[in-house]
C-alpha positions as CSV (number, residue, x, y, z in Angstrom):
1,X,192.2,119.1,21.9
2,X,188.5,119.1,23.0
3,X,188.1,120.5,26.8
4,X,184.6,118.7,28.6
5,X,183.2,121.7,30.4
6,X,181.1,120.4,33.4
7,X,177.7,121.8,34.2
8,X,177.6,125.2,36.3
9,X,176.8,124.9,39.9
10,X,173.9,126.1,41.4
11,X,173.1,127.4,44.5
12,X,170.4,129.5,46.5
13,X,170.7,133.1,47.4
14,X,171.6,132.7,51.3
15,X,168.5,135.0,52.2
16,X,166.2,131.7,50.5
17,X,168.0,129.5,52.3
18,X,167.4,130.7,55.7
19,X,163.5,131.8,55.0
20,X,163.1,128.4,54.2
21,X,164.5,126.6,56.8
22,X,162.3,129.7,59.5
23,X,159.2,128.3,58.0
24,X,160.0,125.0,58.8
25,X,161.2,125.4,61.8
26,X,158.2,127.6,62.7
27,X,155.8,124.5,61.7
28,X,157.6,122.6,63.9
29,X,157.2,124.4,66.7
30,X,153.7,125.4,66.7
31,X,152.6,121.7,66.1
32,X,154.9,120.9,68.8
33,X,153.3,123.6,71.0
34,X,149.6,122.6,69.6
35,X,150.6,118.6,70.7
36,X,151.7,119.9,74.1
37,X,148.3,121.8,74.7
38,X,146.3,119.3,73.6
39,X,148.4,116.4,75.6
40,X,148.7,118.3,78.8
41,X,146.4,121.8,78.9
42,X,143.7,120.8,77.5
43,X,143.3,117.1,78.1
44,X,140.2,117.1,80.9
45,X,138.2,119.7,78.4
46,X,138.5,117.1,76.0
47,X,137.9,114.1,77.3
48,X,134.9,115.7,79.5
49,X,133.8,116.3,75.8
50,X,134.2,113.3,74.8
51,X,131.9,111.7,77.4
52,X,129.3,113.7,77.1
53,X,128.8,112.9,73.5
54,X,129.7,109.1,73.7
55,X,129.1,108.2,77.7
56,X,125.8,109.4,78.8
57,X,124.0,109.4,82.3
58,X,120.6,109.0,81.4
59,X,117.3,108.2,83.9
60,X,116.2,105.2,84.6
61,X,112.5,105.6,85.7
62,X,111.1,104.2,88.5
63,X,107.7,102.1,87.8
64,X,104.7,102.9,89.6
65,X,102.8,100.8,91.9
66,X,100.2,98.1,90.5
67,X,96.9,99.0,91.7
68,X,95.1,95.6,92.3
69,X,91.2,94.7,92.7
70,X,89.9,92.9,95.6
71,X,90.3,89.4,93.6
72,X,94.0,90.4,92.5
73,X,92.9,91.9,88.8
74,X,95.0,94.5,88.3
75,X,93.3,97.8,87.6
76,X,96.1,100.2,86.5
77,X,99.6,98.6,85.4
78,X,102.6,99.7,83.5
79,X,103.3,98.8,80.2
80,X,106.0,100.0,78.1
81,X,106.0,103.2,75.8
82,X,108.4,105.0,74.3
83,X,109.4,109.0,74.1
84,X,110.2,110.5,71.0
85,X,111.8,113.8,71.2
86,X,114.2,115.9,68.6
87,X,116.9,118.1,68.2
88,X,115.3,121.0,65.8
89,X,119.4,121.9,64.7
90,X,119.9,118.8,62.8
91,X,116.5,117.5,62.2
92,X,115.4,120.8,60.5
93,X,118.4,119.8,57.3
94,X,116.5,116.9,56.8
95,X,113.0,118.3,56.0
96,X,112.6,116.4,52.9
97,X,112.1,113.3,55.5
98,X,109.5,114.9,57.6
99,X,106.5,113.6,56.0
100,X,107.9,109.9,56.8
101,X,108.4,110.8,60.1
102,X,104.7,112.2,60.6
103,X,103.4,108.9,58.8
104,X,105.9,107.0,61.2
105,X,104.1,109.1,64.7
106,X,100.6,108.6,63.5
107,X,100.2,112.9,63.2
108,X,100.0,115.6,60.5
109,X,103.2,117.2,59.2
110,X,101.8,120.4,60.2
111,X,101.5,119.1,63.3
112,X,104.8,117.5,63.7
113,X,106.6,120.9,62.7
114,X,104.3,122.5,65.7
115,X,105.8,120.1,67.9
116,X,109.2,120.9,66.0
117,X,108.7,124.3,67.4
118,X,107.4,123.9,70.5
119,X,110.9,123.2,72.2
120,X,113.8,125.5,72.7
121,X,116.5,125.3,69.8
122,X,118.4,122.2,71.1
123,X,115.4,120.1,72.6
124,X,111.6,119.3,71.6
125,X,109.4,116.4,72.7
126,X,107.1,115.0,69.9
127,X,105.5,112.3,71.3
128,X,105.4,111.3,75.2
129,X,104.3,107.5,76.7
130,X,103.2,106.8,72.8
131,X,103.0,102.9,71.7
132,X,106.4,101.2,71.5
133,X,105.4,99.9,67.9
134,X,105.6,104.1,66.6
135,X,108.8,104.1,67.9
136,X,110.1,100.9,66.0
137,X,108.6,102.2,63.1
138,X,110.6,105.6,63.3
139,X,113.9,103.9,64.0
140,X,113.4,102.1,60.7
141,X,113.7,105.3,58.9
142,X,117.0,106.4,60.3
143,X,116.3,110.1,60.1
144,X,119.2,112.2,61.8
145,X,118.1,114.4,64.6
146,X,115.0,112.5,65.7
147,X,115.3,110.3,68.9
148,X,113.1,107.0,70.8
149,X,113.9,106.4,74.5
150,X,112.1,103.8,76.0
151,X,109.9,104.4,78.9
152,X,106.6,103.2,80.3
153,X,102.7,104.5,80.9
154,X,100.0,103.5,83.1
155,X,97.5,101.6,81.3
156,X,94.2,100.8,82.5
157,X,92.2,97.2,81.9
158,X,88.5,98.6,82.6
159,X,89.1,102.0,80.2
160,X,86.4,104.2,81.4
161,X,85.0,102.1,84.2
162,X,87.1,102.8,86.4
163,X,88.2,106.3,85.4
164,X,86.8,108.4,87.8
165,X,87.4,106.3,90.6
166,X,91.3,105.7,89.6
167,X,92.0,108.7,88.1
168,X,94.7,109.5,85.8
169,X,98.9,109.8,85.4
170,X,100.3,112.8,84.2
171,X,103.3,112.2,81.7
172,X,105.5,113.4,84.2
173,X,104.3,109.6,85.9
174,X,102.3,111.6,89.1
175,X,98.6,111.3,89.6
176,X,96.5,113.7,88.0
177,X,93.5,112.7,89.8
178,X,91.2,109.8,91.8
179,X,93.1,107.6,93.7
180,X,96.6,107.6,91.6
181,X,96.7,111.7,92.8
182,X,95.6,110.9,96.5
183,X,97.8,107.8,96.7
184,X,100.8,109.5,94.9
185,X,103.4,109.1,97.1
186,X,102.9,105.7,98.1
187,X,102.3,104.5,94.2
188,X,105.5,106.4,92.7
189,X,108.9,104.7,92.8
190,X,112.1,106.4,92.8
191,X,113.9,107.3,89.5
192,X,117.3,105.8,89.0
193,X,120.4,106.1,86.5
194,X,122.7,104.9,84.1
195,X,125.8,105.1,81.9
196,X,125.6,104.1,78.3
197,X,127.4,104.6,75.3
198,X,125.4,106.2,72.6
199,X,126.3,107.1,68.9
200,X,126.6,110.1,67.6
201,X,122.5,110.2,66.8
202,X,122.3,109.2,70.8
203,X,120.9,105.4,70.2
204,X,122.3,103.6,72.7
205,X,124.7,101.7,71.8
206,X,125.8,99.6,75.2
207,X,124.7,99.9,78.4
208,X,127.8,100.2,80.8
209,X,125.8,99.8,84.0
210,X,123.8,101.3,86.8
211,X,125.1,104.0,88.8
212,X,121.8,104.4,90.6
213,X,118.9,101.4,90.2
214,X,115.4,102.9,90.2
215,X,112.7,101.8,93.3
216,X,109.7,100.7,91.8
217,X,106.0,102.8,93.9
218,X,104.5,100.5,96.5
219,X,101.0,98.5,95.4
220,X,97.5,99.7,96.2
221,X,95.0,96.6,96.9
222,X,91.3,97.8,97.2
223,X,88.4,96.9,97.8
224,X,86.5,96.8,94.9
225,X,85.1,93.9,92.7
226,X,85.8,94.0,89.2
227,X,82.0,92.6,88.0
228,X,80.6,94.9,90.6
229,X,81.9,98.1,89.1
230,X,82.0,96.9,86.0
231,X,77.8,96.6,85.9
232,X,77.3,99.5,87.9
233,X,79.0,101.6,85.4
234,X,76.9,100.1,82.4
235,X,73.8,99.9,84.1
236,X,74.7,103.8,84.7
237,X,76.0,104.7,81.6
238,X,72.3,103.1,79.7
239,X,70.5,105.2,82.2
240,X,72.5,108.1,81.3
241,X,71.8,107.5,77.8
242,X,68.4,106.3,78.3
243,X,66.9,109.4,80.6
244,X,68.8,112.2,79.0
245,X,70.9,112.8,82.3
246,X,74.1,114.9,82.5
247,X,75.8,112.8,84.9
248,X,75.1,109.9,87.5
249,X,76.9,107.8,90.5
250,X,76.7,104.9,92.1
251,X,78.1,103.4,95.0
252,X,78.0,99.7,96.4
253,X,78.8,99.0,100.0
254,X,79.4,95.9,102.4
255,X,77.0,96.9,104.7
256,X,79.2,95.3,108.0
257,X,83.0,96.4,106.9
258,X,82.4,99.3,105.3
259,X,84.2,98.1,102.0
260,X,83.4,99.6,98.7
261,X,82.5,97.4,96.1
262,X,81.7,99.9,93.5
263,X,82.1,103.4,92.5
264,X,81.1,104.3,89.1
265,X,80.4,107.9,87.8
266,X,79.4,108.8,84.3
267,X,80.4,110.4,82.1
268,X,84.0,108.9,81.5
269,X,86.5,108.5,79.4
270,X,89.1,105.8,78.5
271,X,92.3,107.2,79.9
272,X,94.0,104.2,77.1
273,X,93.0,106.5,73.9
274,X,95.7,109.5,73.2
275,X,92.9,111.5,73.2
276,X,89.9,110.1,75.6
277,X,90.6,112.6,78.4
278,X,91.0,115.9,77.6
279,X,89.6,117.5,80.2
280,X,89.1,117.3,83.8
281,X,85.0,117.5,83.5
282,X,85.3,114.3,81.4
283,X,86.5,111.7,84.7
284,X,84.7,113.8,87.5
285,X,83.9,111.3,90.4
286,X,80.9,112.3,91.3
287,X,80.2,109.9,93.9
288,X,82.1,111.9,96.1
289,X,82.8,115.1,94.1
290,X,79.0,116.6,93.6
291,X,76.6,117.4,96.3
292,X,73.1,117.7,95.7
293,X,69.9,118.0,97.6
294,X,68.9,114.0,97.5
295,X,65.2,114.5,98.3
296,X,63.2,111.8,100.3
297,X,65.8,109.6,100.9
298,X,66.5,111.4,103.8
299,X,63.0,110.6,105.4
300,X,64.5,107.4,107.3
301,X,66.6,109.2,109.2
302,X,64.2,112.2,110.2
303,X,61.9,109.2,111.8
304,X,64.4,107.3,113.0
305,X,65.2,110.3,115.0
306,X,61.5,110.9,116.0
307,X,61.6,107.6,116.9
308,X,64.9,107.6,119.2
309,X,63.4,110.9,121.3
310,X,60.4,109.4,121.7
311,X,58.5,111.8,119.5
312,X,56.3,109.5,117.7
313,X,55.6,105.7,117.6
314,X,56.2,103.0,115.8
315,X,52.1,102.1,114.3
316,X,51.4,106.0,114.8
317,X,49.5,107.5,112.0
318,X,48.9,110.8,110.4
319,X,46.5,112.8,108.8
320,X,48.0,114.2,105.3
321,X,44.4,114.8,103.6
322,X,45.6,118.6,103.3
323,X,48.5,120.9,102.2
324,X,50.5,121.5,105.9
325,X,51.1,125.5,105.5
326,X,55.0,126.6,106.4
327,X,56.7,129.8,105.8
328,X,54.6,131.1,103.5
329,X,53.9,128.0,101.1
330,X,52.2,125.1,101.8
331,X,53.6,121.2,101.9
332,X,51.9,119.0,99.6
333,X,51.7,115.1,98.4
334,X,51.6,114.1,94.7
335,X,49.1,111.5,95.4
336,X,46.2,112.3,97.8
337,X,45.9,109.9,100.4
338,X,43.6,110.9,103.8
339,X,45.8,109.1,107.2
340,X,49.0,107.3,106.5
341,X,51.2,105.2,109.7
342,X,54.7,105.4,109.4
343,X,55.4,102.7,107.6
344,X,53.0,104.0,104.5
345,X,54.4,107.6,104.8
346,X,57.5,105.8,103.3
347,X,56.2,103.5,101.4
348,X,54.2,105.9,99.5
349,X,56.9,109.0,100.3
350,X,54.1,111.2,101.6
351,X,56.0,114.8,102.1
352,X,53.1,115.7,104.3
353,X,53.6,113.0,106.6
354,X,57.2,113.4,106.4
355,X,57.1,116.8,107.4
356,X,54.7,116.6,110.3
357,X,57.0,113.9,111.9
358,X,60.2,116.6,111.6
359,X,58.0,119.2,113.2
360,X,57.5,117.0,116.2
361,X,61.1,115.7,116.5
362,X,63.8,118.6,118.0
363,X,65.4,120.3,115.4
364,X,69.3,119.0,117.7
365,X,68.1,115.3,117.7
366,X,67.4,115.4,113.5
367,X,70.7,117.4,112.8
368,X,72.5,114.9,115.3
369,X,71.1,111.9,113.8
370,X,72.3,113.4,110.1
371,X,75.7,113.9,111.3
372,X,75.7,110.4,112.9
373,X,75.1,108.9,109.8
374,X,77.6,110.5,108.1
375,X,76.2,113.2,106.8
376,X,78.2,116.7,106.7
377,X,81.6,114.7,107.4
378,X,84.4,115.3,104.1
379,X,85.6,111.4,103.5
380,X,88.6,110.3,103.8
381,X,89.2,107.6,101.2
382,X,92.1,109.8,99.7
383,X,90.2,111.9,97.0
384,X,91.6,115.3,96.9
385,X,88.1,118.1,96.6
386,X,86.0,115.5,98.3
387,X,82.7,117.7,99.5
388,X,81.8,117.3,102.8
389,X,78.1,118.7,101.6
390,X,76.0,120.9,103.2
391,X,74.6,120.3,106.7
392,X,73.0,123.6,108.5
393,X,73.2,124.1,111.7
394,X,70.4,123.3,114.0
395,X,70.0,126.9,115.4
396,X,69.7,128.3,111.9
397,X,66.2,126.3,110.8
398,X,63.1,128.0,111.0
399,X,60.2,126.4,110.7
400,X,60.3,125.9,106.9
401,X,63.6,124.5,107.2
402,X,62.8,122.6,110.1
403,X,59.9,120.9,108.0
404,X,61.5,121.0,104.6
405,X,64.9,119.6,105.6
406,X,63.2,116.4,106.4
407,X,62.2,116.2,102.8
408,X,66.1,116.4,101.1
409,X,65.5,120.1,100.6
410,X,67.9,122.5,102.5
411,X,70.7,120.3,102.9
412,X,73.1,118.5,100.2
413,X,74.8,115.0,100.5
414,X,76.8,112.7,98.1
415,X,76.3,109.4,96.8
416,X,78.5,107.4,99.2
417,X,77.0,109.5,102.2
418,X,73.9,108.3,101.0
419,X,75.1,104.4,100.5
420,X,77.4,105.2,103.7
421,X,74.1,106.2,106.1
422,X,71.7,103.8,104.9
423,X,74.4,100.8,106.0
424,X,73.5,101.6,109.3
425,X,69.8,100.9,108.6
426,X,71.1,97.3,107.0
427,X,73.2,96.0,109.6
428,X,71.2,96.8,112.8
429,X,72.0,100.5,113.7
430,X,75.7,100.9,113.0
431,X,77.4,104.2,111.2
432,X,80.7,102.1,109.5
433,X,83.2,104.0,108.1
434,X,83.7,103.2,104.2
435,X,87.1,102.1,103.1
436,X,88.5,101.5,99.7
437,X,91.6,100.1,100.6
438,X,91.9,96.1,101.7
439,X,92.5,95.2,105.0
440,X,91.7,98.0,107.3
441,X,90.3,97.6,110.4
442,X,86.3,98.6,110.7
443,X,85.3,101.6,112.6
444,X,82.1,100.8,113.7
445,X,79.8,103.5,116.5
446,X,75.9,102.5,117.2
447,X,73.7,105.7,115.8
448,X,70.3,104.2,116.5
449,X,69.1,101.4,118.9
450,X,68.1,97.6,117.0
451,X,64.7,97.7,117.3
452,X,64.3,101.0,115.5
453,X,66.6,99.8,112.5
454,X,64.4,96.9,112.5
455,X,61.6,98.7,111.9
456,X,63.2,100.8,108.9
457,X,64.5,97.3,107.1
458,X,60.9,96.6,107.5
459,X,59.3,99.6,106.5
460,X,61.6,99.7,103.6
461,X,61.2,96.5,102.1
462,X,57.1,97.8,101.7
463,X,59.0,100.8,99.4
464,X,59.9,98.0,97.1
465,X,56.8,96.0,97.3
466,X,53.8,96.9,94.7
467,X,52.3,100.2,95.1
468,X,55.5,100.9,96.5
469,X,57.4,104.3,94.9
470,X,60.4,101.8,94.7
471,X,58.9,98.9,93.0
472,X,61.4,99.2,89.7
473,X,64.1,98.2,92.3
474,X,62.6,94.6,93.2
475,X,64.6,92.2,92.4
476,X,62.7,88.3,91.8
477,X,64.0,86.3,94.3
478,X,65.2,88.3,96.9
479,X,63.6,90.7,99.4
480,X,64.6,94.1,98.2
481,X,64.6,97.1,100.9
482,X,65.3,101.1,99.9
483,X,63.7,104.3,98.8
484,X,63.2,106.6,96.5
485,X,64.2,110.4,96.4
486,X,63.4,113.5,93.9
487,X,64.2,116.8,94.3
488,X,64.1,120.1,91.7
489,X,67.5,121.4,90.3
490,X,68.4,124.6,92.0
491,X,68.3,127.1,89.4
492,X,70.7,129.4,91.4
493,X,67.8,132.2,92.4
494,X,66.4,130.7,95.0
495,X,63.8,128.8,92.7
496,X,63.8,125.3,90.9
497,X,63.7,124.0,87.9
498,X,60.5,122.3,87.2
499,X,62.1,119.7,84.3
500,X,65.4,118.6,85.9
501,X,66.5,116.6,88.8
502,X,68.5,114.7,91.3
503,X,67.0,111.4,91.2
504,X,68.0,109.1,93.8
505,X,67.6,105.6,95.1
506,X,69.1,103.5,98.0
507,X,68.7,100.4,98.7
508,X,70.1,97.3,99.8
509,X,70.0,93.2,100.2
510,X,68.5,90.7,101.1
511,X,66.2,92.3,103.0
512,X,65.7,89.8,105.9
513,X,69.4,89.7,106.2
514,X,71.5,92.4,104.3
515,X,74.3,92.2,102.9
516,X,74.8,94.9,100.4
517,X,74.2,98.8,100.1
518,X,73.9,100.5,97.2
519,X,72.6,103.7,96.3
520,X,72.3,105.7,93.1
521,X,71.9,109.4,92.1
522,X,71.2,110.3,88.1
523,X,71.2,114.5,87.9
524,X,69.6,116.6,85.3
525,X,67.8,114.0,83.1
526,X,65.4,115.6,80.0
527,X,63.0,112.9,80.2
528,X,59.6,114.0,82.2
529,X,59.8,110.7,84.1
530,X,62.9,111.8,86.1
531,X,62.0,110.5,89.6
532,X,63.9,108.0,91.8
533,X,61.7,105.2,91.1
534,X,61.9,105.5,87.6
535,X,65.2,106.5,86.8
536,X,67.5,105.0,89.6
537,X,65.3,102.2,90.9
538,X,66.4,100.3,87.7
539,X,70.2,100.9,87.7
540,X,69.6,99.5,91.2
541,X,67.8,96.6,90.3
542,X,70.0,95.6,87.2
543,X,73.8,96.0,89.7
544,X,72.2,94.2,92.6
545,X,71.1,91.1,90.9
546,X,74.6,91.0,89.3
547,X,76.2,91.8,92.7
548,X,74.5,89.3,94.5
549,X,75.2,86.6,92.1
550,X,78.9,87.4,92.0
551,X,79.3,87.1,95.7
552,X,77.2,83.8,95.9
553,X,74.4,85.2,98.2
554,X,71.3,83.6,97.8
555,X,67.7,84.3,97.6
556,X,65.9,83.4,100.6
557,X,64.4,79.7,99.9
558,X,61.0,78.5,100.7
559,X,60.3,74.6,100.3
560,X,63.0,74.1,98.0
561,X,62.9,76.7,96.0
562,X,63.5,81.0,96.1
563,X,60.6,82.4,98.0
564,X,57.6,84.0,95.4
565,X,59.1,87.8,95.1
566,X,56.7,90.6,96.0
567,X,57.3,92.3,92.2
568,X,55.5,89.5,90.4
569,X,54.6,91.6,87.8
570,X,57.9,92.5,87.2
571,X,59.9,90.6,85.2
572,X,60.8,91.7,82.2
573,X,59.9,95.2,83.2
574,X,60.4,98.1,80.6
575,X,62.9,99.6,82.8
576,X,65.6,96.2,83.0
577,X,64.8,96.3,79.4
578,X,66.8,99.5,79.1
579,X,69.4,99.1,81.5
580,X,70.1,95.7,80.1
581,X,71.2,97.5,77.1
582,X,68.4,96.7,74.8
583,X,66.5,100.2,75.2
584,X,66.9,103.1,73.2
């Protein structure tokens, strides 16, 4: 008989047995132990990591005020932009993509790794308030590491018109300069902020609301007219060009407010262009900003005080046949004439004359007239660095000075002084303070009785008439009043420099009843017909006409039609050729 054996049981050593069951049991517990840290020790830490990587409080900036013309055109507005910035960790693994990323920004690869390496390890801006279009274009390529946030510039309608007079905002959206630095705190808002929900290359993916809404700056309306500034920078710019000069201003005033229609200084830049102002020189506004000695300009004001003490007359005349000897050096006229009255010693801007009038007048009744018109006195129109100028004291003059300072020598003014003083000559003895901004109230003090700003208007329309040294600034038409200055470059030893100038005009209109100021300084032209009446009697002539057509004045009519001009001769004059654009 056949016995079935059945298979031999097998079994574990004990010691196995146990070893096994310790190691699972072990894995058991330290999961266990790793869930309950996680769940209970360690559950703020993680979800406070979790937010920042997937809820985000960014800034929501705050736009700045609009600043606004006189006929609502807005001169400096904010447009949108877009910041580009990386995060060198991850964007340096994907190197291979860089050259579509520089093509993408508009910039060299060598310059893109710069920028790269310009930041810290975790954080580098590549491109601040660029054009919203670059950063469309760089999202398309989905490079990891590189970022666009939206954000916003100020951009500027008249480019380099209005540069020097606006100024400039920095990336950090505070003025740099001009009005946007001395206006800052009323144009710049207050940044807000918000939660979003980003991915994990920090686009935004939702935005989860406001936590603090930005407050936009406040608006700046001024006074100035578009047109105006807008030929009064041209005009100077084809001067500049024209003459050789290294810089020039011009201001245009309402003679009975005060309010500045114009301020235009060349050079300029286009603040628009990622590269049109690199440096502070570019945008100077030298209307305000540069002082220089203005040369015969200044002779209104020396008789107008001679007049006011008495120390001459109205239809008194002089005899300027010879050099008048002062402080070692004697005063002399360009053209010879043999007695001039008061009105010819301006209209023919005899120094002689000029100086003999000072000589009679009390050194305390010039200086006081001077600073009466404004001279000497910083402005405040909110331009950070505005010069005051130079205005010696009255005790300090000897006789040289005494006689000189009546000629522009001695003493240093700015453009708007200039504009600023001669209002008072146009509206019938008033100093007005100057304003940029709309709807201030006028500040107006009598420097000089009627009758003796009569007699200036008067005198000074004869500057303009033929013969006149202010003929180029006749406009057909209209009676034209101003004059001419010229004075020598200071060559910083106490000497001059016999090529280069300030050359100035002032003037305003119409002359039977004025309107308008405007007066005009071109420095350091390379042209040997760098004088007042050649170089700045032009730019006058050329941002009147235009000024008095945009505000609808109109020439003075006789029988019907605009009263014969004293510059019949006139034109088509060399000189409007030029400023018109058409010279070379």
């Amino acid at each position: 008989m056949t016995t079935e054996s059945s298979p031999q049981k097998r079994h574990l050593p004990r010691w196995r047995a146990l070893l096994i069951l310790s190691v699972i049991f072990l894995g058991f517990v330290l999961v266990l132990f790793r869930d309950t840290d996680l769940q209970w020790w360690q559950d703020h830490t993680l979800r406070d990591q979790g937010r920042m990587r997937y809820l985000q409080t960014r800034p929501l900036p705050a736009d700045r005020g609009v600043i606004y013309a006189s006929n609502g055109t807005a001169l400096a507005v904010n447009v949108p932009a877009v910041t580009i910035w990386t995060d060198p960790r991850i964007f340096d693994q994907h190197k291979k993509d860089w050259d579509k990323v520089a093509a993408a920004l508009q910039m060299s690869p060598r310059a893109l790794a710069e920028r790269v390496q310009s930041g810290g390890s975790g954080f580098a801006y590549i491109l601040r308030q660029g054009e919203p279009q670059i950063g469309k274009a760089l999202k398309a390529l989905h490079v990891p590491g590189i970022y666009v946030q939206a954000s916003s510039r100020t951009y500027y309608p008249l480019g380099a018109v209005t540069t020097p007079l606006l100024g400039l905002v920095h990336l950090d959206h505070h003025g740099a300069a001009g009005l946007e630095m001395g206006y800052d705190q009323w144009l710049s808002g207050h940044a807000g902020t918000e939660k979003v929900l980003v991915d994990g290359q920090g686009e935004v993916l939702r935005v989860l609301g406001a936590r603090r809404a930005p407050v936009p700056g406040h608006d700046l309306h001024l006074t100035i007219n578009p047109q105006i500034q807008y030929w009064a920078y041209m005009t100077l710019q084809a001067a500049q060009k024209h003459f050789g000069a290294s810089e020039g201003s011009a201001v245009v005033m309402n003679v009975e407010n005060g309010q500045i229609l114009a301020m235009a200084s060349v050079p300029s830049c286009n603040p628009n262009s990622r590269n049109g102002c690199t440096s502070p020189d570019d945008y100077v506004n030298n209307a305000v900003h540069q002082a220089f000695e203005p040369g015969s300009v200044m002779k209104p004001f020396v008789v107008a005080a001679a007049l006011k003490t008495g120390s001459i007359q109205p239809d008194q005349s002089f005899n300027v046949s010879h050099c008048l000897p002062v402080g070692g050096f004697c005063i002399r006229d360009d053209v010879v004439h043999h007695e001039l009255n008061v009105a010819h010693i301006l209209k023919y801007s005899s120094d002689i004359g000029a100086a003999k009038i000072a000589l009679r007048t009390p050194a305390q009744a010039i200086y006081a007239m001077y600073r009466a018109a404004g001279f000497g006195k910083t402005p405040d129109l909110g331009f950070a660095g505005a010069t005051a100028g130079v205005l010696p004291q009255p005790q300090t003059w000897d006789k040289a000075r005494h006689a000189t300072i009546a000629l522009g020598y001695g003493v240093s003014v700015t453009t708007l002084q200039l504009a600023e003083a001669y209002a008072a000559i146009a509206n019938g003895g008033y100093h007005v303070e100057p304003t940029l901004i709309a709807g201030q109230s006028v500040h107006k003090q009598r420097i000089m009785p009627a009758n003796i700003a009569a007699h200036l208007r008067h005198w000074l329309e004869g500057v303009c008439a033929a013969n006149g040294t202010g003929i180029l600034a006749a406009i057909p038409g209209y009676a034209v009043a101003g004059k001419t200055g010229t004075a020598n470059l200071a060559n910083g030893k106490d000497g001059f420099q016999k090529n280069k100038t300030n050359a100035t005009f002032v003037g305003f209109a119409p002359g039977f009843a004025p309107k308008l100021v405007m007066a005009v300084t071109m420095r350091g032209s390379t042209r040997y017909w760098n004088f007042g009446g050649v170089e700045s009697a032009p730019v006058f002539r050329v941002t009147m006409r235009h000024a008095l057509q945009e505000l609808n004045i109109s020439p003075r009519w006789c029988g019907g039609k605009a009263c014969a001009s004293k510059d019949k001769g006139i034109t088509a004059t060399q000189a409007e050729i030029w400023a018109e654009g058409g010279g070379n």
